[in-house]
C-alpha positions, 0 to 999 in steps of 0.5 A, spaced: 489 501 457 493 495 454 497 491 459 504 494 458 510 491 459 516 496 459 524 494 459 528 500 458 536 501 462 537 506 467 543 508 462 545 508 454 550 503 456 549 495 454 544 492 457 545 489 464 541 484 465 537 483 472 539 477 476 538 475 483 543 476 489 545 482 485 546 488 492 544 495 492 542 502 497 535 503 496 532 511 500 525 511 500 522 519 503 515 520 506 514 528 506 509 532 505 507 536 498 506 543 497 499 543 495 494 546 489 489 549 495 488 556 494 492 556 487 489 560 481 487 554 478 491 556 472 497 553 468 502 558 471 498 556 477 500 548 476 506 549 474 508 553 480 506 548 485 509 543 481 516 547 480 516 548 488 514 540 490 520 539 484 525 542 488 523 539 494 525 532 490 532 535 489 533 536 496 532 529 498 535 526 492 541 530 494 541 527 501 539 520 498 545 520 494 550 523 499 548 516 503 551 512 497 543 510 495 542 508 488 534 509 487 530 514 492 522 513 492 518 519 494 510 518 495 503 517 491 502 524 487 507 527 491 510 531 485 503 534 482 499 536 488 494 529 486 492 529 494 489 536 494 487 537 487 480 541 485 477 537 480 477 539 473 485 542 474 487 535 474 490 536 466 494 542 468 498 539 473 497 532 468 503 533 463 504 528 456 510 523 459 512 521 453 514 513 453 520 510 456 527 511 452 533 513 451 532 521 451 534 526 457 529 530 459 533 535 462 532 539 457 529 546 455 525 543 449 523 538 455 522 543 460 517 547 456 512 542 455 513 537 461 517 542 466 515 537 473 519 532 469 524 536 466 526 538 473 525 531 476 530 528 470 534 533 472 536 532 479 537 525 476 542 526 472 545 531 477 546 527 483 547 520 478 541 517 481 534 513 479 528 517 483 521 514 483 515 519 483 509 520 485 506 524 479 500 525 474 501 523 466 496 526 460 493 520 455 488 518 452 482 517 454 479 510 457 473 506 454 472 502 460 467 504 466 469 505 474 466 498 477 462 501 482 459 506 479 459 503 472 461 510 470 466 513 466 471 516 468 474 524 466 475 525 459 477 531 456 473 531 450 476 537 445 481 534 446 481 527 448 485 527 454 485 524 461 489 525 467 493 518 470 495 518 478 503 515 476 509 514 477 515 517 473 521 512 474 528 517 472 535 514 470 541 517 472 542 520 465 536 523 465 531 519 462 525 516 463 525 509 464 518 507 466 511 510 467 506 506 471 498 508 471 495 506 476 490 500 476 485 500 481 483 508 484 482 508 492 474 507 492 468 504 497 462 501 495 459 509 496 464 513 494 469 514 490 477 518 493 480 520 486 474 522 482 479 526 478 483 521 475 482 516 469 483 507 471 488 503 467 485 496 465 486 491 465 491 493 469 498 496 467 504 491 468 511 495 468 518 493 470 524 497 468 531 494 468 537 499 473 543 501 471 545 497 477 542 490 475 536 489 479 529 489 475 523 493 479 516 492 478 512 497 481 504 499 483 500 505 487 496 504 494 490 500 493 493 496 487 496 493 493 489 489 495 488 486 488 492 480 485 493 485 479 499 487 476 502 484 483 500 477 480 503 478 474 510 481 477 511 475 481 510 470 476 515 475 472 520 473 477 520 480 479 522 480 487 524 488 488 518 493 488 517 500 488 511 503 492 508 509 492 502 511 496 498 515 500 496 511 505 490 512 511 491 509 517 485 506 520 486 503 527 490 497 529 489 493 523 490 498 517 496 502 519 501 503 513 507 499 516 502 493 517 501 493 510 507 494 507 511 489 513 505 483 511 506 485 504 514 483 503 513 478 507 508 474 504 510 474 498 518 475 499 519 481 495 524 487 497 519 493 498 520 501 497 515 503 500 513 512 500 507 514 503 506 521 502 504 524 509 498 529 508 495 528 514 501 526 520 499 520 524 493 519 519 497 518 513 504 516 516 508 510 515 513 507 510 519 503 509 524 499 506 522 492 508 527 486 506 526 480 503 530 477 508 526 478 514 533 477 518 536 484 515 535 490 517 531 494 514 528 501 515 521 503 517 517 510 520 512 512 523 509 519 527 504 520 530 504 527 530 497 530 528 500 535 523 506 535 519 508 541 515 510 541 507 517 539 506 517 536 513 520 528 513 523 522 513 529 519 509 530 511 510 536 508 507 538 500 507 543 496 503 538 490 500 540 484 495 535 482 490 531 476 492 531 470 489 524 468 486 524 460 487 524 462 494 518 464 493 513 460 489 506 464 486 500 460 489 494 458 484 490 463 483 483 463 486 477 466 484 473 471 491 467 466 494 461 467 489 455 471 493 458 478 495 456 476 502 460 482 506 464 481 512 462 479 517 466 476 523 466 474 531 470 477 537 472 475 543 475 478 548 481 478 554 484 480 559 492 479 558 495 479 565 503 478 566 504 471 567 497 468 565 497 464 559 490 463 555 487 459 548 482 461 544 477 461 538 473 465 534 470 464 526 467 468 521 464 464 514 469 460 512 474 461 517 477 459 523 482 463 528 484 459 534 490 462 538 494 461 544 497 466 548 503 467 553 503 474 558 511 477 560 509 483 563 503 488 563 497 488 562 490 490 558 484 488 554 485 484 548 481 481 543 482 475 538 478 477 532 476 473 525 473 476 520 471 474 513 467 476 507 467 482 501 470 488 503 467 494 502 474 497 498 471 491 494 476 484 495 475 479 499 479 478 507 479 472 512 483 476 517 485 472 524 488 478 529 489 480 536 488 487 538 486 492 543 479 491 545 475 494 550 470 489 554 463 493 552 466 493 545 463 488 540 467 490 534 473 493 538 472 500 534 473 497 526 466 500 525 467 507 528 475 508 527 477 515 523 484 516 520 486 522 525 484 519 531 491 516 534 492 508 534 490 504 540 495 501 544 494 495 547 500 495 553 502 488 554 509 484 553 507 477 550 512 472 550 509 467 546 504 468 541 501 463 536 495 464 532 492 460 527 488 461 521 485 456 516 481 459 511 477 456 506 478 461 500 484 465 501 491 463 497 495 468 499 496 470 507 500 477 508 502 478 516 504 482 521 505 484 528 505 492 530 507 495 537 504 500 541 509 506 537 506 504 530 511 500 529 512 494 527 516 488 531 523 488 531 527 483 530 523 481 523 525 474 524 521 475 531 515 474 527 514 467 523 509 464 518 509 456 516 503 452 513 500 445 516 499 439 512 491 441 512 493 448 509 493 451 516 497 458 517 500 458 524 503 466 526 508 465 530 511 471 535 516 470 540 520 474 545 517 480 543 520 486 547 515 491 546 507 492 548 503 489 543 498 493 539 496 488 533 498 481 530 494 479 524 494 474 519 489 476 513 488 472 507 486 474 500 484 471 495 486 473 489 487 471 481 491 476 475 484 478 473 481 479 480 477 486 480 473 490 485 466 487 487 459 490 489 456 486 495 451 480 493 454 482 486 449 488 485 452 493 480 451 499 481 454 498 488 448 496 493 447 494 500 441 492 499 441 484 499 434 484 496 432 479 500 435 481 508 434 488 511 438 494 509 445 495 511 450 500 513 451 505 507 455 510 511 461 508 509 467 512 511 475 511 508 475 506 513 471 501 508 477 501 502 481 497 508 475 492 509 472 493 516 466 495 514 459 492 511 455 487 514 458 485 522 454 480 526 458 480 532 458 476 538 463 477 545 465 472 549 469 473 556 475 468 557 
C-alpha cells in the first residue's frame, strides 16, 4: 500500500494548526472484548459482536468525557474481535472505512454499510470527544509478500478484497479523522500470530490534526520495534502518539509498560498507550507516559490470570505537547549484516542489603558494565547482554539487570510463557548504573520495572545520558521499590528497516548451512527478541 500522509481536523471549523507547548487530557482503556468465539461465522453474527464491543466504547468514552478527556484510546482489534477471529471471517467483521473527512458517520445511511463505525462516531459526536479504536478496515488487496514466509497475504479474489488490522480515529463531530493500517503483523521466524490480516508497505505514515491543537501520529503493536512509520513521525515533528496494542508479557524484560515506558523515553514522545487485555497478566499493561519524565502520568498493570469482557482500567492524565528539537532523530543505520541470532552472556549475584558490587558481561559487539548498590532485601539477580537478530526479526543489543536464579544460564528467557506471573527480584537498590556501549545500535529505549509490573516512580528516578565515546549510562536512584528489571536496549534502525531472516535466508531458516541446526520451537516469546541462538556463559560475583 502507498505511504499515506492524512492531515484532517477534528472539526468543520477553520484549520488549528498543531503546535508545541499546546496542553490537553488525554484517557487511554485496557479492556477486554466481546469475542468472535462460538458466533455463527455469519454478517449478523459479526455485526452483533461488534455492535456489543461498540456499546462497551461508549460506556467508557462516556466515563472518559465526564473526566474532561479530550481524546480516549482503546486497545488493538478491540472493536472487531481481531484477537479471536476465525479465519476466513475476517472480512465480515472488516467494514469499508471510507477516507478521512469532513462527513459524520453517525448516520442511518452510514450505519447500514459500516454499523461499528457508525456507532463509534456516534459516541463521538454525543460525548463531544476524539475516540481512537482498535478495529478492521476492508481494502484492496496487497501485492507485496510476508517477508518471513514470502507468501501472500489473504485476498478475496471475487472481489478484490482484504481485511487490515487498524485503527479508526473519530472527531467529536462524528467524522473520520484518520485510519492507520498496520505495518509490521506480529510474527517470528516460525509462525505467523495474525494470518488473517493483510500488511501495509511500505509502511503507513499517518497524522491527524485535533480539535484541540496537537497533532498525533500513530501505530499498532509490533510497529513498535521497527524504525517504520516511527522514524518518519519523529522527523515530521510528530511528538504525541497514539498506541493500540495487544501486547504479550514475556518475563521480566518484555512487559508492556516496559516497552511502552523505554518508548516515550527514548524518543521523548507523549504516548497512549491501550493494551487490549485477553489474556489478565499475559496480556496486561498500559499507560499514558509523558514526554516530561517529571509529570505525572498514568500507568497499569493486573496480574490477575483472568479478566472478564467488559472488565477494565481507565487512565486520565493532563499532557503538554513536547516540543521536538527537544529531541533530535539520530542517523538512521542500517542491522549489522550476517543475520547472526542473539546471542549473549550472563552473570550472576547475589544482592544483599548493604553490599555493593561492579560487574560485566558482552555479546557481539556489545558491552555491559554495571555497579550496584543494595538498600535493603536480598535475592538472586543477574547482569545480562544480549545482541543479535531476534526472531521477531530486528536487531537488539539489551544490557539489563533481572531476576536470575543461580543454576540458571539464561535466567529463564528461553523458557517464559506469557500466562506465567512475572518474576520478582525482592531487593531495594539505592544506587544502580548500568552501562552500555553498543557498536550498531542508534536508538536506546530504557526502563526500570518493580516487582508489582510496574514501573518506577518517580519517572525522573530513571535517567539516561550519553558519554563522549557514544556510551549509554542508566542511572537509578533512591529507588523505594523491590527491583524486578533495569534495561538499556538498543535498536538499530532506519525509515525502511524491515524483518529479517537469520543468516539472511528467505524463507525463514535456522539453519546457518555452515554450524549446527538450532532451536526452531519458537513460541511468542520470539516476537520480543530472546530467542534464537544463546551461548551463555555464568559467573558468580
Amino acid at each position: 500500500m502507498l505511504c499515506a500522509v492524512i492531515l484532517f481536523l477534528a472539526t468543520t471549523t477553520a484549520p488549528v494548526l498543531a503546535r508545541p507547548g499546546v496542553r490537553y487530557r488525554a484517557a487511554v482503556v485496557e479492556l477486554g472484548s466481546i469475542k468472535a468465539t462460538g458466533v455463527p461465522v455469519t454478517l449478523d453474527g459479526a455485526r452483533k459482536v461488534k455492535l456489543q464491543n461498540a456499546a462497551m466504547i461508549e460506556e467508557w468514552t462516556a466515563k472518559a468525557a465526564a473526566k474532561g478527556a479530550q481524546i480516549v484510546v482503546f486497545g488493538e482489534d478491540f472493536a472487531d474481535s481481531g484477537w479471536a477471529l476465525p479465519f476466513g471471517a475476517q472480512n465480515m467483521y472488516a467494514e469499508p472505512l471510507p477516507q478521512p473527512g469532513t462527513e459524520s458517520l453517525c448516520s442511518d445511511r452510514r450505519q447500514s454499510t459500516m454499523p461499528l463505525a457508525s456507532a463509534v462516531a456516534c459516541a463521538a459526536q454525543k460525548h463531544n470527544i476524539t475516540i481512537a479504536t482498535g478495529l478492521a478496515d476492508l481494502g484492496p488487496c496487497v501485492d507485496n509478500l510476508s517477508p518471513f514466509t514470502q507468501k501472500p497475504f489473504p485476498c478475496d479474489k471475487a472481489t478484490g478484497l482484504t481485511a487490515f488490522n487498524s485503527i479508526g480515529v473519530f472527531g467529536p463531530d462524528g467524522n473520520l479523522l484518520a485510519k492507520y493500517h498496520k505495518s509490521h503483523l506480529a510474527r517470528s521466524w516460525s509462525a505467523e500470530y495474525e494470518p488473517q490480516w493483510a500488511e501495509a508497505s511500505p509502511p503507513d505514515v499517518v497524522t491527524f490534526d485535533s480539535s484541540f491543537g496537537v497533532r498525533f501520529g500513530m501505530f499498532i503493536c509490533n510497529d513498535i520495534n521497527l524504525g517504520g512509520p516511527t522514524r518518519a513521525l519523529l522527523q515530521m515533528g510528530v511528538r504525541d502518539i497514539i498506541f493500540p496494542t495487544l501486547w504479550i508479557n514475556f518475563g521480566a524484560l518484555f512487559t508492556a509498560v516496559g516497552m511502552q515506558d523505554g518508548f516515550s523515553r527514548a524518543h521523548g514522545v507523549n504516548l497512549l498507550a491501550a493494551n487490549g487485555n485477553e489474556m489478565g497478566r499475559g496480556s496486561s499493561g498500559s499507560g499514558i507516559w509523558p514526554a516530561d519524565i517529571s509529570s505525572t502520568g498514568a500507568q497499569y498493570y493486573t496480574a490477575e490470570p483472568y479478566v472478564a469482557p467488559g472488565q477494565g482500567w481507565m487512565g486520565v492524565a493532563d499532557l503538554v505537547s513536547p516540543e521536538p528539537a527537544d529531541t533530535p532523530v539520530p542517523a538512521a543505520v542500517e542491522q549489522p549484516e550476517g543475520g547472526v541470532p542473539v546471542n549473549g552472556t550472563v552473570t550472576h549475584f547475589r544482592a544483599v542489603a548493604g553490599n555493593s558490587t561492579s560487574l560485566t558481561a558482552s555479546a557481539d559487539g556489545l558491552v555491559c558494565n554495571a555497579s550496584i548498590r543494595v538498600a535493603s532485601g536480598s535475592g538472586r539477580y543477574a547482569l545480562i547482554a544480549s545482541a543479535g537478530l531476534g526472531s521477531g526479526g530486528w536487531y537488539i543489543a539489551v544490557c539489563a539487570v533481572m531476576p536470575c536464579s543461580e543454576t540458571s544460564s539464561d535466567c529463564g528467557l528461553n523458557s517464559v510463557k506469557p500466562m506465567n506471573p512475572l518474576p520478582t527480584g525482592g531487593s531495594v537498590f539505592s544506587d544502580l548504573k548500568i552501562t552500555a556501549s553498543s557498536q550498531y545500535a542508534n536508538t536506546f529505549l530504557h526502563s526500570a520495572i518493580c516487582d508489582d509490573g510496574l514501573t518506577v516512580t518517580p519517572r525522573s528516578a530513571l535517567t539516561l545520558r550519553s558519554d563522549e565515546a557514544g556510551a549509554r549510562e542508566l542511572h537509578l536512584s533512591s529507588a523505594s521499590c523491590s527491583l524486578m528489571s533495569a534495561s538499556i536496549e538498543g535498536r538499530a534502525q532506519s525509515e525502511d528497516e524491515h524483518e529479517a531472516c537469520p543468516f539472511n535466508k528467505y524463507p525463514c531458516s535456522t539453519d546457518s548451512g555452515e554450524a549446527t541446526r538450532q532451536d526452531e520451537a519458537h513460541s511468542m516469546g520470539g516476537i520480543f527478541g530472546w530467542r534464537g541462538r544463546q551461548q551463555v556463559e555464568a559467573l558468580e560475583v
